[in-house]
PDB file of N, H, CA, C and O in Angstrom:
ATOM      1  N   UNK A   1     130.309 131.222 104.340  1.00  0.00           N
ATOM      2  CA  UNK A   1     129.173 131.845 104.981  1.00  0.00           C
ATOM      3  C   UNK A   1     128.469 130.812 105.853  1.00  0.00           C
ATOM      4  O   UNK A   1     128.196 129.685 105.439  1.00  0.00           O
ATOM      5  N   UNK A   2     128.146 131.312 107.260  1.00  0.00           N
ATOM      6  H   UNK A   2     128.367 132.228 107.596  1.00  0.00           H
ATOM      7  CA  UNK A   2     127.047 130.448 107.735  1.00  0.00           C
ATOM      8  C   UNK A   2     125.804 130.539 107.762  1.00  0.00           C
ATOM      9  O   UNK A   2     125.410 131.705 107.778  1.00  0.00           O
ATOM     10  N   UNK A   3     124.852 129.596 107.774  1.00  0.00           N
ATOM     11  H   UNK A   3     125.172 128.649 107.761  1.00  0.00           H
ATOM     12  CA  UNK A   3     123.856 129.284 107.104  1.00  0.00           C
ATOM     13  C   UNK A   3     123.268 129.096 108.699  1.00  0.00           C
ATOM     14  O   UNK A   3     123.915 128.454 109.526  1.00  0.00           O
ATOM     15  N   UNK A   4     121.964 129.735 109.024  1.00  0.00           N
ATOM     16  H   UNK A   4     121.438 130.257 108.352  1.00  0.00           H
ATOM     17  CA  UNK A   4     121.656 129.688 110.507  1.00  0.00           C
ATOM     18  C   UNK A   4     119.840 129.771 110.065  1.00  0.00           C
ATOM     19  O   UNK A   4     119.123 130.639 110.562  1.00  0.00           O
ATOM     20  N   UNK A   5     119.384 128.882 109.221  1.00  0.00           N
ATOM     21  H   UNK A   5     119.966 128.176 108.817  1.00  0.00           H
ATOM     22  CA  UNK A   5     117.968 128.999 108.697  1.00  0.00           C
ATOM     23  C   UNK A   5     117.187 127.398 109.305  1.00  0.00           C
ATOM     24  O   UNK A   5     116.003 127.063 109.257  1.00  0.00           O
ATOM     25  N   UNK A   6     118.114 126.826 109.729  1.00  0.00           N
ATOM     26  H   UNK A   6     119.075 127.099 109.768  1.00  0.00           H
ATOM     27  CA  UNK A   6     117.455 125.625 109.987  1.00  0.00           C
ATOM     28  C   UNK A   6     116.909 125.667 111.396  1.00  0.00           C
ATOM     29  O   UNK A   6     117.812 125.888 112.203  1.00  0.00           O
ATOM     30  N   UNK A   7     115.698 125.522 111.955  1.00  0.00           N
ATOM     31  H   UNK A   7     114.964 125.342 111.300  1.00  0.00           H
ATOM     32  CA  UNK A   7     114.809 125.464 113.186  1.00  0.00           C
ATOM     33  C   UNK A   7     114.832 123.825 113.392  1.00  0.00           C
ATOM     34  O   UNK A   7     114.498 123.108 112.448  1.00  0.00           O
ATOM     35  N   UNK A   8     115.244 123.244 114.679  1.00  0.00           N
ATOM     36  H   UNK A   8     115.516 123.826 115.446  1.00  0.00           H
ATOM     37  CA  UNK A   8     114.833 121.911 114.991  1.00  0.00           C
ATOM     38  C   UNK A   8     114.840 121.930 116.335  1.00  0.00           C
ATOM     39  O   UNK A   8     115.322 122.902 116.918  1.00  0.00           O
ATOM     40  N   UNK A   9     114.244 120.734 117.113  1.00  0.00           N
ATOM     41  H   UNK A   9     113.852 119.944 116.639  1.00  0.00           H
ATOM     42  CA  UNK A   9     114.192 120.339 118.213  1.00  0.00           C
ATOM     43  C   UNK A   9     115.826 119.976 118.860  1.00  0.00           C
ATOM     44  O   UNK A   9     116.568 119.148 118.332  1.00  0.00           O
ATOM     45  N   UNK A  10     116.122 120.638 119.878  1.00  0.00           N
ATOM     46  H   UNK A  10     115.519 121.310 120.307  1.00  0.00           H
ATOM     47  CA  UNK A  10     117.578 120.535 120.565  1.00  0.00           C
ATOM     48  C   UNK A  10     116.918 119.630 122.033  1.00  0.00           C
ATOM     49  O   UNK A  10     115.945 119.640 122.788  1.00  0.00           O
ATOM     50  N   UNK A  11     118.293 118.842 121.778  1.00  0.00           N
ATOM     51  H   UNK A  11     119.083 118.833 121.166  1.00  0.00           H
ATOM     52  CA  UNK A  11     117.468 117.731 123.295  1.00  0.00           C
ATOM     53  C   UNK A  11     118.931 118.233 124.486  1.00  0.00           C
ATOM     54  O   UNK A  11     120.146 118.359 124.331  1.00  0.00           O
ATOM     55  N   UNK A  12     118.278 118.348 125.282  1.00  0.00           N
ATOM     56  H   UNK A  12     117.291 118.246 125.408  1.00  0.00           H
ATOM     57  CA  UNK A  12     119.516 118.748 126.671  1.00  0.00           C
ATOM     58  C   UNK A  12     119.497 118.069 127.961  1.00  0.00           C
ATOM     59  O   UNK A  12     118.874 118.221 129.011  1.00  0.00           O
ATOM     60  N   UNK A  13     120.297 117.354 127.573  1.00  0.00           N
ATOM     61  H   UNK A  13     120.803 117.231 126.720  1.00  0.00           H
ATOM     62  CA  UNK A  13     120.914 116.330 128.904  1.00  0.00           C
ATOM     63  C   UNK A  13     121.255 116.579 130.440  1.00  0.00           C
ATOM     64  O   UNK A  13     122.464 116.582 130.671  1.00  0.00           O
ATOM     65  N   UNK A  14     120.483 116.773 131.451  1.00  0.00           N
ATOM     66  H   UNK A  14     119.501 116.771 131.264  1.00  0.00           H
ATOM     67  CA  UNK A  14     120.885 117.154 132.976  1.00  0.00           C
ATOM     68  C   UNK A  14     122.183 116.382 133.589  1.00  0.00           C
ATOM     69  O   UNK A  14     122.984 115.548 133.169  1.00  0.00           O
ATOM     70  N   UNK A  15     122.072 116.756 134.226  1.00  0.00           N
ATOM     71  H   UNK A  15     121.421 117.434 134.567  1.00  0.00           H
ATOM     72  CA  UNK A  15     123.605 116.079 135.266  1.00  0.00           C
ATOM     73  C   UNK A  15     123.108 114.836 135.642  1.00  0.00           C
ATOM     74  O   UNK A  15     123.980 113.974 135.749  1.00  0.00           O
ATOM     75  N   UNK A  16     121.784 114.427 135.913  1.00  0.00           N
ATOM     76  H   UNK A  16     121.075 115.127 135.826  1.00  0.00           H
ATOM     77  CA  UNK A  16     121.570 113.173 136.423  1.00  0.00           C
ATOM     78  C   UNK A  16     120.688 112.183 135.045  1.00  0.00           C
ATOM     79  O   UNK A  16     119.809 111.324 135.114  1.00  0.00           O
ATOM     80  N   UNK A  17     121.515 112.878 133.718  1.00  0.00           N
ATOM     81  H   UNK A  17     122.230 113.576 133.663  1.00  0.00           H
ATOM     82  CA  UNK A  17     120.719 112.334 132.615  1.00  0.00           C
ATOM     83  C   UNK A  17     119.361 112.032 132.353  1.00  0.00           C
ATOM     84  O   UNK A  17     118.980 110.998 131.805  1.00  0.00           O
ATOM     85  N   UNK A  18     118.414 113.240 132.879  1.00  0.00           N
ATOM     86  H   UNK A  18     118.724 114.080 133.324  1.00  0.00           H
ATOM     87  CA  UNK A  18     117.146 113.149 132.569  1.00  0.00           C
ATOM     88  C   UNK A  18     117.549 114.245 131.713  1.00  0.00           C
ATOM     89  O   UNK A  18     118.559 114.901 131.965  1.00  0.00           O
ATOM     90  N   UNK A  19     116.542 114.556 130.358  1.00  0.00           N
ATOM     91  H   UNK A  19     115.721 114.023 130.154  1.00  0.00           H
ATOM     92  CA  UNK A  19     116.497 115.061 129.386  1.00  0.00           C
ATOM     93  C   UNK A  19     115.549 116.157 128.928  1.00  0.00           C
ATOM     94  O   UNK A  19     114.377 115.843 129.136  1.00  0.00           O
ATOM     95  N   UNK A  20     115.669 117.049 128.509  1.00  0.00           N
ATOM     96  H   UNK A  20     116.621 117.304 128.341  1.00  0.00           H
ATOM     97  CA  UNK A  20     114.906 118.036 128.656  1.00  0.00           C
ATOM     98  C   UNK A  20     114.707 118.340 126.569  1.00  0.00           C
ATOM     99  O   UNK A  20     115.727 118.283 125.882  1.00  0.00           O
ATOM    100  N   UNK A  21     113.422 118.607 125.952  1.00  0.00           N
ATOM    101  H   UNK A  21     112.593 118.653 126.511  1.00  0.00           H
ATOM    102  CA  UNK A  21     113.643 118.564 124.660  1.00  0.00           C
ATOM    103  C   UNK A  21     113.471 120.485 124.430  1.00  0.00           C
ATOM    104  O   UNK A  21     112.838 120.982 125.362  1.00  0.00           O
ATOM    105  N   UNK A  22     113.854 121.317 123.559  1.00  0.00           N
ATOM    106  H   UNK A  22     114.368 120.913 122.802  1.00  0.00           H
ATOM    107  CA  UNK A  22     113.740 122.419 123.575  1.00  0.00           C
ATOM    108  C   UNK A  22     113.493 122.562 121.949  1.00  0.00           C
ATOM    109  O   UNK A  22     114.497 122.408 121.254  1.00  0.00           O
ATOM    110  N   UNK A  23     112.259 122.839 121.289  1.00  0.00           N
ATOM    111  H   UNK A  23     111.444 122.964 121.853  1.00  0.00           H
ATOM    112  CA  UNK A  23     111.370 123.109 119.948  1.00  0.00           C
ATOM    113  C   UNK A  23     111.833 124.311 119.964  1.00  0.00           C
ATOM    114  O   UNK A  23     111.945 125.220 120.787  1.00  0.00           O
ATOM    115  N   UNK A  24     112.174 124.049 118.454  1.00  0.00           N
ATOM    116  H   UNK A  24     112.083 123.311 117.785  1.00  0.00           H
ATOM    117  CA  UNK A  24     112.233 125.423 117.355  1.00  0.00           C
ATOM    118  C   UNK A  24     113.985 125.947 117.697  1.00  0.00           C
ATOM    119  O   UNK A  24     114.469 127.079 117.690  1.00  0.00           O
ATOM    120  N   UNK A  25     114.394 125.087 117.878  1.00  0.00           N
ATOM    121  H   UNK A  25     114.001 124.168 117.884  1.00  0.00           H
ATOM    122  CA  UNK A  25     116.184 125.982 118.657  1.00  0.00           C
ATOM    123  C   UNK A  25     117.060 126.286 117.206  1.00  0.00           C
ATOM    124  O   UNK A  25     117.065 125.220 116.591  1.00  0.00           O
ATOM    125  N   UNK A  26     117.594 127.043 116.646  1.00  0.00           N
ATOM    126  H   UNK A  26     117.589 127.909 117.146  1.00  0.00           H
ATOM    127  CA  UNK A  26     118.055 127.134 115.902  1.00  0.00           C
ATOM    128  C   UNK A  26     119.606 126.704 115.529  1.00  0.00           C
ATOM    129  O   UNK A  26     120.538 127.010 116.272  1.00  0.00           O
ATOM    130  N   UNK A  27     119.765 126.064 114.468  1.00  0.00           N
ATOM    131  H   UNK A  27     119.007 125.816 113.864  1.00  0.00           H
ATOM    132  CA  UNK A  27     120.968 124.690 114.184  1.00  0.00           C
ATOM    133  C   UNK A  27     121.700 125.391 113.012  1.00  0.00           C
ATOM    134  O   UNK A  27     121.282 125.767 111.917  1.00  0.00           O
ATOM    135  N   UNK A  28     122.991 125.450 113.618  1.00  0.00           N
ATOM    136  H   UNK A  28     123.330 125.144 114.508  1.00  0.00           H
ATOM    137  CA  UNK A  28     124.682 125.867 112.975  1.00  0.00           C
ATOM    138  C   UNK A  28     124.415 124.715 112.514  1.00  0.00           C
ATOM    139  O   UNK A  28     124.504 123.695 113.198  1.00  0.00           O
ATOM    140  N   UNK A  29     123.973 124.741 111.018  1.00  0.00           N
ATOM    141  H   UNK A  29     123.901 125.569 110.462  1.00  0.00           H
ATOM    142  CA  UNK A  29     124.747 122.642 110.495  1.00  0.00           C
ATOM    143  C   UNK A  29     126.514 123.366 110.329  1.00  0.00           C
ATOM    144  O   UNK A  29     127.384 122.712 110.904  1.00  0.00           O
ATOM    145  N   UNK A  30     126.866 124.355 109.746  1.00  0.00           N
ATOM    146  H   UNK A  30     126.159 124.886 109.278  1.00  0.00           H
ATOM    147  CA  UNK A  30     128.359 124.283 109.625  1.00  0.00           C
ATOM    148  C   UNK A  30     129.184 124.356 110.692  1.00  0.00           C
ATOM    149  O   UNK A  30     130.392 124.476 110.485  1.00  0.00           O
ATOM    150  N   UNK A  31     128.693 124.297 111.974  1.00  0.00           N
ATOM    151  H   UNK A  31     127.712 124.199 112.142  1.00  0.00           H
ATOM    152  CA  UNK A  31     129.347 124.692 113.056  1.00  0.00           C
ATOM    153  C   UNK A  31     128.829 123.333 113.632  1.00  0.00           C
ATOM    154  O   UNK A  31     129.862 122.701 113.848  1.00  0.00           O
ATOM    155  N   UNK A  32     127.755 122.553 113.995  1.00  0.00           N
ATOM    156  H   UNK A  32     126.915 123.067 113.819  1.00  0.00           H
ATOM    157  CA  UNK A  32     127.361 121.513 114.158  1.00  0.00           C
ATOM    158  C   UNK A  32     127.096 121.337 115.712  1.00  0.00           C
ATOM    159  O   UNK A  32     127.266 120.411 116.505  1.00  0.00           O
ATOM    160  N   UNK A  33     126.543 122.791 115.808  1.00  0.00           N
ATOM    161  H   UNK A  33     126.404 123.543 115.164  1.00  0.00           H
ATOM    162  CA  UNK A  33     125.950 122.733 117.272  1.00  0.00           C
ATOM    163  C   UNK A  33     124.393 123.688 117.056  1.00  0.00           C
ATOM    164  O   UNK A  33     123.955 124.276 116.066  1.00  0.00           O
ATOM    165  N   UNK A  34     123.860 123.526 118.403  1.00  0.00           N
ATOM    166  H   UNK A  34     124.215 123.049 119.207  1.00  0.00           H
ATOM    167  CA  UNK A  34     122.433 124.243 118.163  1.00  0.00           C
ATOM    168  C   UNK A  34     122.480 125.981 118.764  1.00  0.00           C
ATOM    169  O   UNK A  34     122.751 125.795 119.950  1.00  0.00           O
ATOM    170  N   UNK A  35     122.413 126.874 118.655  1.00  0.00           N
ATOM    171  H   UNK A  35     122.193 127.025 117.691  1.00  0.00           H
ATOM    172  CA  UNK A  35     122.230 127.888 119.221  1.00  0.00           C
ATOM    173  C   UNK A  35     121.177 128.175 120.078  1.00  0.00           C
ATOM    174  O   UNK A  35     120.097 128.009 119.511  1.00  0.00           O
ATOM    175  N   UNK A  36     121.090 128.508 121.122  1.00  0.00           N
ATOM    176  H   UNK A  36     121.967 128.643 121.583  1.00  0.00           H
ATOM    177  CA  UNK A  36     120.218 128.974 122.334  1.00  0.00           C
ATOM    178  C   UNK A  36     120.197 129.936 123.049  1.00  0.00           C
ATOM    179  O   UNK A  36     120.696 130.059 124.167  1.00  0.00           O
ATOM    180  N   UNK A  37     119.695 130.571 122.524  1.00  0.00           N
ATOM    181  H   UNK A  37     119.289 130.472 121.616  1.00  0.00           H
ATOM    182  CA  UNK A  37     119.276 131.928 123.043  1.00  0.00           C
ATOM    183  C   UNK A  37     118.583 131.778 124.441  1.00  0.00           C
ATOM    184  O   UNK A  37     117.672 130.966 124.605  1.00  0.00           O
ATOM    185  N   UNK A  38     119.187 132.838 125.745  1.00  0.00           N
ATOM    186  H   UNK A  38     119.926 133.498 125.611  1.00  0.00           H
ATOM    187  CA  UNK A  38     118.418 132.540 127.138  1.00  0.00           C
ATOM    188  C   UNK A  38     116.842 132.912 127.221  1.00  0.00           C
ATOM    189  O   UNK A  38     116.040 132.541 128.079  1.00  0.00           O
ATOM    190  N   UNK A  39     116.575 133.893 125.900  1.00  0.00           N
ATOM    191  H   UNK A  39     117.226 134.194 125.204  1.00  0.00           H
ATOM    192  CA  UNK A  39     115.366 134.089 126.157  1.00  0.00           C
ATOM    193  C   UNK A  39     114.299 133.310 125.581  1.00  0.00           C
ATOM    194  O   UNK A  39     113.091 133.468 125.761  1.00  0.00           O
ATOM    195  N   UNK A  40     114.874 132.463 124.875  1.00  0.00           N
ATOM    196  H   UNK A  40     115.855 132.335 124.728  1.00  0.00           H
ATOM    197  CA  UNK A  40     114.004 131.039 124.457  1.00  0.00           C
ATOM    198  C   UNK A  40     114.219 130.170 125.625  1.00  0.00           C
ATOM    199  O   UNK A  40     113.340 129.310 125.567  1.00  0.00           O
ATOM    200  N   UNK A  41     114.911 129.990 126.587  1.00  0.00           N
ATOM    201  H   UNK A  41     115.625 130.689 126.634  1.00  0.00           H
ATOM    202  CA  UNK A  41     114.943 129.297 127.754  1.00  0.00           C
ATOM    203  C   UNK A  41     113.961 129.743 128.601  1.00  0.00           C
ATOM    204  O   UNK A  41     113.091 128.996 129.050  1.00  0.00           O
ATOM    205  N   UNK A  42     114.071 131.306 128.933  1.00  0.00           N
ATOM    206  H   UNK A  42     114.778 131.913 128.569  1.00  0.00           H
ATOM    207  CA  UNK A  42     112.871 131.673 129.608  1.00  0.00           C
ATOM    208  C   UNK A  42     111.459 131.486 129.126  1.00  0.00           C
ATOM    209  O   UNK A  42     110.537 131.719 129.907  1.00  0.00           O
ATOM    210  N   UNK A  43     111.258 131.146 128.094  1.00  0.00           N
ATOM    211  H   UNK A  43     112.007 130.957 127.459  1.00  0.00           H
ATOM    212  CA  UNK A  43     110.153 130.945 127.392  1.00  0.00           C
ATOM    213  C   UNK A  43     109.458 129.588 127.900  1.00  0.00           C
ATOM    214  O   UNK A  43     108.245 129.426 128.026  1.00  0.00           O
ATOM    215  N   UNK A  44     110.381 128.724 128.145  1.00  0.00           N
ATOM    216  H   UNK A  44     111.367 128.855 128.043  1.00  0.00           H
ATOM    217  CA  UNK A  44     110.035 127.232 128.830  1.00  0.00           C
ATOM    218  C   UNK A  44     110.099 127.209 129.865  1.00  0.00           C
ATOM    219  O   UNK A  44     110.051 126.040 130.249  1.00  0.00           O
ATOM    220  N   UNK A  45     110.238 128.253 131.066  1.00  0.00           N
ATOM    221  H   UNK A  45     110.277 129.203 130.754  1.00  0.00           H
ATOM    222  CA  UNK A  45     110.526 128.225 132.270  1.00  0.00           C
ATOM    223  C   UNK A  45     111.730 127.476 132.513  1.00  0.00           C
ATOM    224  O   UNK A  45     111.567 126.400 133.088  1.00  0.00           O
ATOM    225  N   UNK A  46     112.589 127.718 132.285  1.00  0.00           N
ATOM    226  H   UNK A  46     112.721 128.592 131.818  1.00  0.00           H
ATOM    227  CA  UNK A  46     113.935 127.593 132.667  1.00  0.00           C
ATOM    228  C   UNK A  46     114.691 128.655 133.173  1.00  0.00           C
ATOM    229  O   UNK A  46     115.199 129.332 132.279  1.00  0.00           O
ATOM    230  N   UNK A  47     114.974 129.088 134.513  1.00  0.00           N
ATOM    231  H   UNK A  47     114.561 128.538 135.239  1.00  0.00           H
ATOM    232  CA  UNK A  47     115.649 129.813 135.177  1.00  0.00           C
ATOM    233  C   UNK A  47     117.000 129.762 134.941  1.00  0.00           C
ATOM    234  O   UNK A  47     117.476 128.689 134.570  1.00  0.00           O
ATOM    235  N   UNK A  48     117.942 131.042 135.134  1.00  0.00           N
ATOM    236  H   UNK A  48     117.555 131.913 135.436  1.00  0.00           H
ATOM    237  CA  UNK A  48     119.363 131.369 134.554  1.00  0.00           C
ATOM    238  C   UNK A  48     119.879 132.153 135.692  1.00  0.00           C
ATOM    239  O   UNK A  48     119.167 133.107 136.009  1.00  0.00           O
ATOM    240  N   UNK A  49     120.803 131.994 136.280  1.00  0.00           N
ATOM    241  H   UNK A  49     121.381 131.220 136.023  1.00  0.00           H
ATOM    242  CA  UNK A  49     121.204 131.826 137.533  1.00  0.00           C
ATOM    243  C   UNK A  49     123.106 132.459 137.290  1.00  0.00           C
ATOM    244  O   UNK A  49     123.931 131.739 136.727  1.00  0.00           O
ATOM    245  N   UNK A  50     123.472 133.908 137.854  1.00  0.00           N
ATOM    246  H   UNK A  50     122.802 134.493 138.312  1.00  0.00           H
ATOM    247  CA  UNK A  50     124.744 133.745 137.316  1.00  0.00           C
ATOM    248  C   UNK A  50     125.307 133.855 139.163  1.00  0.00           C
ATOM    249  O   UNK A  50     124.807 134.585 140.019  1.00  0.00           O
ATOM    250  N   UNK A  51     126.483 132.863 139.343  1.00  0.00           N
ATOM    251  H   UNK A  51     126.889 132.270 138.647  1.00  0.00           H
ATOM    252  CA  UNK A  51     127.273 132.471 140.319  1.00  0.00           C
ATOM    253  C   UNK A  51     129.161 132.800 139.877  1.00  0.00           C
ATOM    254  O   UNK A  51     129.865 132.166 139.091  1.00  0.00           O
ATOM    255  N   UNK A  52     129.499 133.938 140.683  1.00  0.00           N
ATOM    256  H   UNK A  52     128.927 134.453 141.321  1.00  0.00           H
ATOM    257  CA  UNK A  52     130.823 134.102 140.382  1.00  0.00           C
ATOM    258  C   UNK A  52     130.849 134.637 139.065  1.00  0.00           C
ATOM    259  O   UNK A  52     130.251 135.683 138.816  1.00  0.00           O
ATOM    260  N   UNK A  53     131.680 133.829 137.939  1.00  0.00           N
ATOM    261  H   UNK A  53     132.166 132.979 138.142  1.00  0.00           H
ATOM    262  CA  UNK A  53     131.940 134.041 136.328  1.00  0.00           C
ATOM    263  C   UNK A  53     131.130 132.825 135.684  1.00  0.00           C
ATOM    264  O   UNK A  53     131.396 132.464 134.538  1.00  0.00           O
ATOM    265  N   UNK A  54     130.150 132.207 136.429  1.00  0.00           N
ATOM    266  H   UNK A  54     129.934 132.500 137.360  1.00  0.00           H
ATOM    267  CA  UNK A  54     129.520 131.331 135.814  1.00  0.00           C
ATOM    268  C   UNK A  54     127.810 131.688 135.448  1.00  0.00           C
ATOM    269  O   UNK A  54     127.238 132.607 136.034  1.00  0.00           O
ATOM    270  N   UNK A  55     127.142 130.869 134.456  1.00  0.00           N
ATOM    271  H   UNK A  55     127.606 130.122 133.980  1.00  0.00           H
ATOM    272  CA  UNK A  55     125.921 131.067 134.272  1.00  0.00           C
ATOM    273  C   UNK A  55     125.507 129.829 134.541  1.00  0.00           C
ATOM    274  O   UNK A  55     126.231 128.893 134.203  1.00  0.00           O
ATOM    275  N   UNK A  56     124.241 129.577 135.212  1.00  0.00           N
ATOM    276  H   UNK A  56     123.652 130.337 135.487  1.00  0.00           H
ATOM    277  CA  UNK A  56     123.541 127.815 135.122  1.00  0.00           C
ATOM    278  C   UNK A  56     121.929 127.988 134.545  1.00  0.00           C
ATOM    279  O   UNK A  56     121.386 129.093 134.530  1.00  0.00           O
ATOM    280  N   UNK A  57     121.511 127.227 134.257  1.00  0.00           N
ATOM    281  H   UNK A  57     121.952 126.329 134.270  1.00  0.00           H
ATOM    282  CA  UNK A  57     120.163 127.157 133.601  1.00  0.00           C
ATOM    283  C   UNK A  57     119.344 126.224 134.124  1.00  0.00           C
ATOM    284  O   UNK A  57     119.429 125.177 133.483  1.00  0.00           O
ATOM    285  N   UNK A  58     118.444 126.158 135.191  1.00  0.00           N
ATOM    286  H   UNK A  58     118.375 127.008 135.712  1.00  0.00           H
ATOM    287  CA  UNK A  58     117.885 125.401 135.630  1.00  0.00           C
ATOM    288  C   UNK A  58     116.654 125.044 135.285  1.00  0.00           C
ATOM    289  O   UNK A  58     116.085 125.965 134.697  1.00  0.00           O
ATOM    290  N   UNK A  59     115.837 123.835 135.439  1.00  0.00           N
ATOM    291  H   UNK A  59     116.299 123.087 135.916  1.00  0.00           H
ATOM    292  CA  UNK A  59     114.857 123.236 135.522  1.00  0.00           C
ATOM    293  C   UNK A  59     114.366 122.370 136.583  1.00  0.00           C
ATOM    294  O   UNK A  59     114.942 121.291 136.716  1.00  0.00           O
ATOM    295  N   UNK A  60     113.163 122.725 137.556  1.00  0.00           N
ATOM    296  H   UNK A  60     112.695 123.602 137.448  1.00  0.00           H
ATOM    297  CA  UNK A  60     112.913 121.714 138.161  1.00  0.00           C
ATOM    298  C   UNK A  60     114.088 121.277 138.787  1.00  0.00           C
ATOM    299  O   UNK A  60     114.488 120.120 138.661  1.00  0.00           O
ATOM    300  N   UNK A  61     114.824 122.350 139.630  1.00  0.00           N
ATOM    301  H   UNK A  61     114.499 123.290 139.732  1.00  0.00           H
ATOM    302  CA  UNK A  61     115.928 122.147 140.211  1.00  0.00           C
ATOM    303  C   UNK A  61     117.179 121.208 139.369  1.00  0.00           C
ATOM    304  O   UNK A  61     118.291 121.144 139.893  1.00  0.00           O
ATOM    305  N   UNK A  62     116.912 120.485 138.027  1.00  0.00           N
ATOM    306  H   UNK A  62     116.009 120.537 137.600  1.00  0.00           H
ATOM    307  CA  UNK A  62     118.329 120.437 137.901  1.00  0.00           C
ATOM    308  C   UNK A  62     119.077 121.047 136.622  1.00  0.00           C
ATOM    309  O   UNK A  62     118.651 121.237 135.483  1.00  0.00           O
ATOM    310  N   UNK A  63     120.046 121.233 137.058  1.00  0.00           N
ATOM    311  H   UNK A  63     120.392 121.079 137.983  1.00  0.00           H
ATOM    312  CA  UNK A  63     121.247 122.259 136.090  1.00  0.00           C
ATOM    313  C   UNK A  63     120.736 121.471 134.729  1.00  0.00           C
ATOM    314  O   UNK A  63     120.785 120.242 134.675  1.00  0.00           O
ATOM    315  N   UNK A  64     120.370 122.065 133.919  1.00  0.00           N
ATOM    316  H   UNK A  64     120.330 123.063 133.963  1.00  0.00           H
ATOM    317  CA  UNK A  64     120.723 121.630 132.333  1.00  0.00           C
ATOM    318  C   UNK A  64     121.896 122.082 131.580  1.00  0.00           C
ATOM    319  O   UNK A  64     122.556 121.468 130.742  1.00  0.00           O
ATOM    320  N   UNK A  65     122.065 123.579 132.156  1.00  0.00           N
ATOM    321  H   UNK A  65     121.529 124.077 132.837  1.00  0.00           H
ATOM    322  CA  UNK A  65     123.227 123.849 131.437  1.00  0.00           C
ATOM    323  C   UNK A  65     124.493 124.837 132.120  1.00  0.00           C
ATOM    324  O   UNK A  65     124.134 125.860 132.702  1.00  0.00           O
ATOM    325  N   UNK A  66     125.574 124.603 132.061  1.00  0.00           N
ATOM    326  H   UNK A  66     125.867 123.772 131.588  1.00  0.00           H
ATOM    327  CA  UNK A  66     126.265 125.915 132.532  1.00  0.00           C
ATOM    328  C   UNK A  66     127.627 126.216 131.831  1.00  0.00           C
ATOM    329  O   UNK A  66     128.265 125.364 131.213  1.00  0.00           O
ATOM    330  N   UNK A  67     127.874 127.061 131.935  1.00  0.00           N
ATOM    331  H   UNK A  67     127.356 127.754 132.437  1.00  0.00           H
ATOM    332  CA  UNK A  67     128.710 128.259 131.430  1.00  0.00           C
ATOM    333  C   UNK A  67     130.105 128.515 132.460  1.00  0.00           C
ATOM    334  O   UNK A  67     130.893 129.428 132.216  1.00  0.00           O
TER     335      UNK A  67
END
């Protein structure tokens, strides 16, 4: 069974390695990644952007994340 009860701070790395921290993200320890939901992104003003078959997640113009 996975266990998806743990809330922590997820830190997210840009393309030009400035860092972005995201509170309360919820943590797979058995899977050993954080889950992120886009609408907790929108919550921080982070824009989601879909191009072609891709998704990007921006901040302050730079990509934090894509798909």
């Amino acid at each position: 069974m996975l266990s998806l009860d743990h809330y922590r701070t997820a830190k997210v790395v840009a393309e030009d390695s400035s860092s972005y921290l995201l509170k309360n993200t919820l943590l797979a320890l058995k899977l050993g990644i954080n889950l992120i939901l886009a609408r907790r992104l929108c919550k921080d003003r982070i824009k989601g952007y879909f191009i072609t078959k891709n998704i990007y997640f921006k901040k302050d113009n730079k990509i934090l994340i894509y798909a």
